[in-house]
Phi, psi and omega in degrees: 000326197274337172283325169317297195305323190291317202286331188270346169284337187283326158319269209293006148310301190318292198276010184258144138249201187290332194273358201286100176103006177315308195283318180297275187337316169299328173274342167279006223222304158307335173280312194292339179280317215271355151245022165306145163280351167277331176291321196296289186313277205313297208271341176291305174299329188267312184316303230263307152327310217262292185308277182325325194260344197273333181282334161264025191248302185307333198280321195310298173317320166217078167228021172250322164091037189259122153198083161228142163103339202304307205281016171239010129283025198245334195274299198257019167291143170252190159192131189269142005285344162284163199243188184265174181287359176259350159303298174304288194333273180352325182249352199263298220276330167300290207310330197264293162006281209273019143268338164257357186255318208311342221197021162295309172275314187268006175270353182283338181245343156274344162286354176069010162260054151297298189301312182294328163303260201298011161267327155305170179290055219217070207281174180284328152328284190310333196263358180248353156263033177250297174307345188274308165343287163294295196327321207283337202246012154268002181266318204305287160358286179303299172313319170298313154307311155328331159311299165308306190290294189263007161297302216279331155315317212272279186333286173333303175270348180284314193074050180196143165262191199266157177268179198281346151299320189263029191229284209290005176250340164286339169282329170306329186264351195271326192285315192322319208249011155277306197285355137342276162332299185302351201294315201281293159301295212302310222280342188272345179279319197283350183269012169257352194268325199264011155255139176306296159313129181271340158347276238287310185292317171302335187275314172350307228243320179319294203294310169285353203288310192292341201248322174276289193315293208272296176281314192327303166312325207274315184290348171271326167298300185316287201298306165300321181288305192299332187278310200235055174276117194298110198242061130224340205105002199299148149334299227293307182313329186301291212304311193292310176283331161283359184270005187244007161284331153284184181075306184266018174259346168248046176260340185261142171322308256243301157281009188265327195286342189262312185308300187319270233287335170275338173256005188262327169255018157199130194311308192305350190261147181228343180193145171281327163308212168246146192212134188262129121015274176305331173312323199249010171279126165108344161306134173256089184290161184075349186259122199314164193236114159344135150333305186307294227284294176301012154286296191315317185318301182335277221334311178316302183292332174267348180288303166008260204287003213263314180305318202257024178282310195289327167298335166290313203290291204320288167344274155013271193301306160329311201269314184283331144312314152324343206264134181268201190191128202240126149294000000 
């Protein structure tokens, strides 16, 4: 009997993976956001934003007589009182994250079907990156229309299309504000795993969004004066406490997505850094910068954030393993 029993588990090894059931959860998972009413309000309010702002952006270009460039300024024109639309995102694009994640995991266990999921062929592996998943391609899904909505806007009201320059830097900012994004869902799945309450996970998730956004900046100044404090006056002391006030200043998501997003919807930035006078010699300032050349600025900043999704998800999975489930 004990072989028997060991050969049908070696059996069901076999004909199982870790992945088993991935594709149902992810697609079950994508019907409950895109017909949730929170998602419904979060995707009406972000359309109706998009619209308003890229259209009093369009009216501003043109009537500015500016052209070069036009539809990747439709993102960052402001016109006051309104602000530009990479201004909304920043705060929009966390709000919709931690609206489908905060209540991933503990509404699976206060409706008391956990157990009943995973009594299926259905391993844990799967079901928790098939939730990481639908969030991520249903944030995709939304960004992309929005995307759409103000290309096809952008056309309308300008009356020109965009060159095959300005399509590849907008795709370039749709990917950036999508792994934006994941940073946000991932970190509300992982405060959904370790909190029961979805309030608790939601204010939790909330709480760092307001704390990188808000303290952070002030606190990385703070840190830099004490670590690197300037006592005689030297250039070398200046230069050394701001580069390490920048540095711990892109310890937060929240600055690394404005740096992506400054060299990416305009061509004229040439560095992300502190830049020396003499550092620009033989530089044709004001004159756009190649695709290639603004990848390489990116490139640093988005493996960030691209590190620190897998590390919050890693986190996650360790913790959601660990988690028992009671039938």
């Amino acid at each position: 009997m004990p072989q028997q029993t060991k050969r049908s588990g070696q059996k069901r090894r076999r004909e199982g993976s870790p992945w088993t059931g991935l594709g149902a959860v992810v697609a079950k998972e994508m019907a409950d956001h895109l017909t949730s009413a929170r998602m419904l309000i979060l995707e009406l309010l972000t359309v109706l934003t998009a619209a308003g702002t890229v259209y009093v952006a369009a009216q501003n270009l043109r009537n500015s007589g500016q052209d070069q460039f036009l539809f990747l300024s439709l993102f960052t024109t402001p016109q006051d009182p309104v602000p530009a639309f990479v201004g909304f995102l920043g705060f929009l694009v966390p709000l919709i994250a931690i609206a489908m994640a905060f209540d991933s995991v503990n509404g699976e266990f206060n409706r008391r079907t956990i157990s009943r999921v995973l009594a299926q062929p259905i391993y844990r592996d799967a079901l928790l990156l098939g939730k990481f998943l639908a969030g991520l391609f249903t944030l995709t899904l939304v960004l992309t229309a929005i995307w759409l909505l103000i290309i096809g806007l952008g056309i309308l009201v300008l009356g020109v299309p965009p060159s095959g320059e300005e399509v590849a830097r907008g795709l370039t900012f749709l990917a950036v504000t999508i792994s934006y994004g994941g940073i946000w869902l991932v970190l509300a799945m992982v405060f959904s795993i370790i909190f029961r309450q979805p309030a608790t996970a939601a204010l939790a998730s909330i709480a760092v969004w307001l704390f990188f956004t808000v303290f952070w900046g002030i606190i990385a100044g703070v840190l830099a004066q004490v670590l690197r404090p300037v006592e005689v006056g030297f250039l070398e002391e200046s230069l050394a406490q701001a580069r390490l006030e920048l540095a711990l200043g892109r310890l937060s998501p929240n600055a690394l997505y404005a740096e992506v997003i400054l060299a990416t919807l305009n061509p004229a930035v040439r560095s992300l850094g502190l830049v020396l006078p003499i550092q620009l010699h033989g530089a044709i300032l004001g004159a756009p910068l190649p695709l290639d050349q603004s990848l390489s600025l990116i490139w640093p900043h988005l493996t960030g954030l691209i590190a620190a999704t897998i590390l919050l998800f890693a986190l996650g999975y360790v913790l959601f393993q660990r988690r028992e489930i009671r039938a």
